[in-house]
Every structure is written in C-alpha cells, then in structure tokens.
PAKOLVEX-694153 format. One line per 10 residues: number of its first residue (from 1); their letters; for each residue x, y, z of C-alpha. Coordinates in nm, 2 decimals, decimal comma, m for minus. Example, Ala and Ser with C-alpha at 12.3 -4.5 7.8 and 13.67 -1.06 7.14 Angstrom:
# residues 2
1> as> 1,23/m0,45/0,78 ~ 1,37/m0,11/0,71
***
This chain:
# residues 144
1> xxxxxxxxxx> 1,25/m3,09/4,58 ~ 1,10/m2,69/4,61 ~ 1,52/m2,65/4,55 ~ 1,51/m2,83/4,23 ~ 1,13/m2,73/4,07 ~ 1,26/m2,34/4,18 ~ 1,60/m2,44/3,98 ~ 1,44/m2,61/3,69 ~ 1,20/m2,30/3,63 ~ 1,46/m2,07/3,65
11> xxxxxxxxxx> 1,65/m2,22/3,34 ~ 1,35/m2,23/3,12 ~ 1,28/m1,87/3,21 ~ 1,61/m1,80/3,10 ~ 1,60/m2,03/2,78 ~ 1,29/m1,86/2,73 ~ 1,44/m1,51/2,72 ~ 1,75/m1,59/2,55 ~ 1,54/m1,74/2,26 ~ 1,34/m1,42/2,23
21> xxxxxxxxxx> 1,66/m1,20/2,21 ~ 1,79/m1,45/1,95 ~ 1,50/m1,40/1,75 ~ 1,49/m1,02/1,81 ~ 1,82/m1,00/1,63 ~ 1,66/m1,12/1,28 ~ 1,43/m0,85/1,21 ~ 1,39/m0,53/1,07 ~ 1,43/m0,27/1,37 ~ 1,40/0,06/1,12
31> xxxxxxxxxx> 1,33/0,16/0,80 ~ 1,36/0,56/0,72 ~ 1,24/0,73/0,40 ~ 1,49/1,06/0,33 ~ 1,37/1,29/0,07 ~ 1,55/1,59/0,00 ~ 1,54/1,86/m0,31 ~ 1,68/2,25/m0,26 ~ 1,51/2,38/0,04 ~ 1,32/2,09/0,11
41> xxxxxxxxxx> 1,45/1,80/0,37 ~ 1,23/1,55/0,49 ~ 1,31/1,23/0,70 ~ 1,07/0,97/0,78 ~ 1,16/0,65/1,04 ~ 0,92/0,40/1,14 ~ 1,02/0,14/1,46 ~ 0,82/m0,08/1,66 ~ 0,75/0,17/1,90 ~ 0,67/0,48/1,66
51> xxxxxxxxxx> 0,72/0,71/1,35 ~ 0,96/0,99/1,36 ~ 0,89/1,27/1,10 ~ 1,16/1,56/1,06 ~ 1,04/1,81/0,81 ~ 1,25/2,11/0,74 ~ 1,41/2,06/1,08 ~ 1,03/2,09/1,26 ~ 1,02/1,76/1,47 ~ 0,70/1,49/1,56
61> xxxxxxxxxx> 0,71/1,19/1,72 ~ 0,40/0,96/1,71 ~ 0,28/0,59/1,85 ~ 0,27/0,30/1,57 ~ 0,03/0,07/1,57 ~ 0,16/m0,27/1,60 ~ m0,05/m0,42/1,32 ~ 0,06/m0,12/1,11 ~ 0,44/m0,18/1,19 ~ 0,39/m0,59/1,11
71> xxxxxxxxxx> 0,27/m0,52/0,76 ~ 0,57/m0,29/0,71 ~ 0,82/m0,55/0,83 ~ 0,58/m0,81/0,61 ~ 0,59/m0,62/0,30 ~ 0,98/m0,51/0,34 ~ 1,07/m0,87/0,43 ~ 1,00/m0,91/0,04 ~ 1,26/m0,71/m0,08 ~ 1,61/m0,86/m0,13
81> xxxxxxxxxx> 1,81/m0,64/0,08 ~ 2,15/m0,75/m0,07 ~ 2,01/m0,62/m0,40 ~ 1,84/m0,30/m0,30 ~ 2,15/m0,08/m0,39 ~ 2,12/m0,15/m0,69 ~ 1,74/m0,17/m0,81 ~ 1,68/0,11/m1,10 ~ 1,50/0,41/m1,07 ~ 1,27/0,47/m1,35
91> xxxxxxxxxx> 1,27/0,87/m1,42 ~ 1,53/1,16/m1,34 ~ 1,32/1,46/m1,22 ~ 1,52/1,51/m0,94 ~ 1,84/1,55/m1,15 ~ 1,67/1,91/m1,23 ~ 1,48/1,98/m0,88 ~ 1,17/1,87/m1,06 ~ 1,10/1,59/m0,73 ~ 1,27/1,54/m0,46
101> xxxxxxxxxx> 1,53/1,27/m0,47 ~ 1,44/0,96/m0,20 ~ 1,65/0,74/m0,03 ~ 1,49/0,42/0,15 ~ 1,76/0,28/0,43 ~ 1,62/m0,04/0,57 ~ 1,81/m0,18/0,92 ~ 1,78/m0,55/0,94 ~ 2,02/m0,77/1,22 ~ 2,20/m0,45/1,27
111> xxxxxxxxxx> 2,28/m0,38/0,86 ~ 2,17/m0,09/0,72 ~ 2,04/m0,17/0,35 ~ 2,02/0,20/0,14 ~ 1,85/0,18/m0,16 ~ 1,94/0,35/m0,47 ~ 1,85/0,78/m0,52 ~ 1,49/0,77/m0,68 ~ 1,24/1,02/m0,76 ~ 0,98/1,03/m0,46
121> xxxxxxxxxx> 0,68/0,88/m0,59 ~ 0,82/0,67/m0,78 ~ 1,07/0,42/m0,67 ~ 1,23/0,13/m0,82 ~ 0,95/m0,15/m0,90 ~ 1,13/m0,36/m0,67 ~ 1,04/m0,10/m0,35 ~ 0,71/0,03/m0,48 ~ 0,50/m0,21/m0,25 ~ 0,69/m0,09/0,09
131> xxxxxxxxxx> 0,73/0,31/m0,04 ~ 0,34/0,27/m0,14 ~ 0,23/0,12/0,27 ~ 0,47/0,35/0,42 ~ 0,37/0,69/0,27 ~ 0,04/0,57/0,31 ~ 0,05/0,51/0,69 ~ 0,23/0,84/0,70 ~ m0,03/1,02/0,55 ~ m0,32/0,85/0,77
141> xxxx> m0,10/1,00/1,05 ~ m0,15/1,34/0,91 ~ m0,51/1,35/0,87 ~ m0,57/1,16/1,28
***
C-alpha cells in the first residue's frame, strides 16, 4: 500500500510539473526596446527575472519586480502580435536623425514579433500602451 500511495504521488508530481512547463511555453519570455540614431544605441530587455539596459555599449543588469513584469506581459498580451509588423508609425523624425528610430521585438512561445521602425516616443497607437509602461518602469529604475 506505502508502494502504491509513494507511486500514486509521484505521477501527480510529475503531471503537476509537466502542466507548468506546458503553460510556461504560452507566454511572453522577452520583450526588448532597440533605439538607435548616429552615435546613439540603446537596447532595453525586460524578462521575468530582470531588465538589461545597454547604452552605448556601457552595460546594467537589474532585478524586476514581479508585479512590474505581470503588467508588462498584461498590457503586451493586448497587442496582436501577428499584426505588429505592420502597425503605422505616425511621424518620420528619424528619417533625418531628428529621434531615434525604435524597434519593439516581443518573444512569445519562442516567436519573435518585431514591430515596425518608429520614432521613440512615439510609436504606432497600437504599441503606445506597452512603449508608455515600459519606458516608464525603465525610468523609475533610473531614479532608485
């Protein structure tokens, strides 16, 4: 009987873990903001764990909190990622170096999703929520 009970809870710890790892696959495991003019390069990526920030090549690495990473995937969950190459950016200041020209690539199930070139701050209507929160949080890490 101790055979069987020991048996018994072994397959739902493994059902258990298999489940999670199934669900684990059907999320958004990066998002990175690129924005780059003549001289300037700057690379933002936020994961569960943390946000990278590259800036002209000078390197950080800093914790995320987990609330702050749910509301990304929340708000980026929104976006139709099948669609997000082709959403319209609304001005052309970075044709002439005037802003620096941003790139949103989203990695969802193992896809990456890259949004079209727009002007950094101000990105197609359809990204606007998600490039609003996550230029947000990165400033917040800034000032702490």
């Amino acid at each position: 009987m101790k055979n069987l009970t020991f048996f018994l809870a072994l397959i739902l710890v493994a059902f258990n873990c298999k489940s999670k790892s199934q669900v684990a696959q059907h999320t958004v495991t990066s998002i990175i903001l690129s924005e780059t003019t003549r001289g300037t390069q700057r690379v933002f990526k936020w994961t569960p764990e943390n946000i990278e920030k590259s800036v002209n090549g000078n390197n950080a690495t800093s914790p995320i909190l987990l609330s702050d990473w749910n509301s990304i995937v929340k708000t980026a969950n929104e976006i139709d990622f099948n669609k997000i190459s082709t959403f319209e950016s609304t001005s052309t200041k970075r044709f002439t170096d005037a802003a620096l020209a941003s790139v949103i690539t989203i990695t969802k199930d193992g896809k990456e999703y890259h949004s079209t070139t727009f002007d950094s701050g101000n990105p197609p209507k359809e990204l606007k929520n998600l490039y609003d929160l996550i230029r947000k949080l990165t400033e917040n890490k800034k000032s702490n």
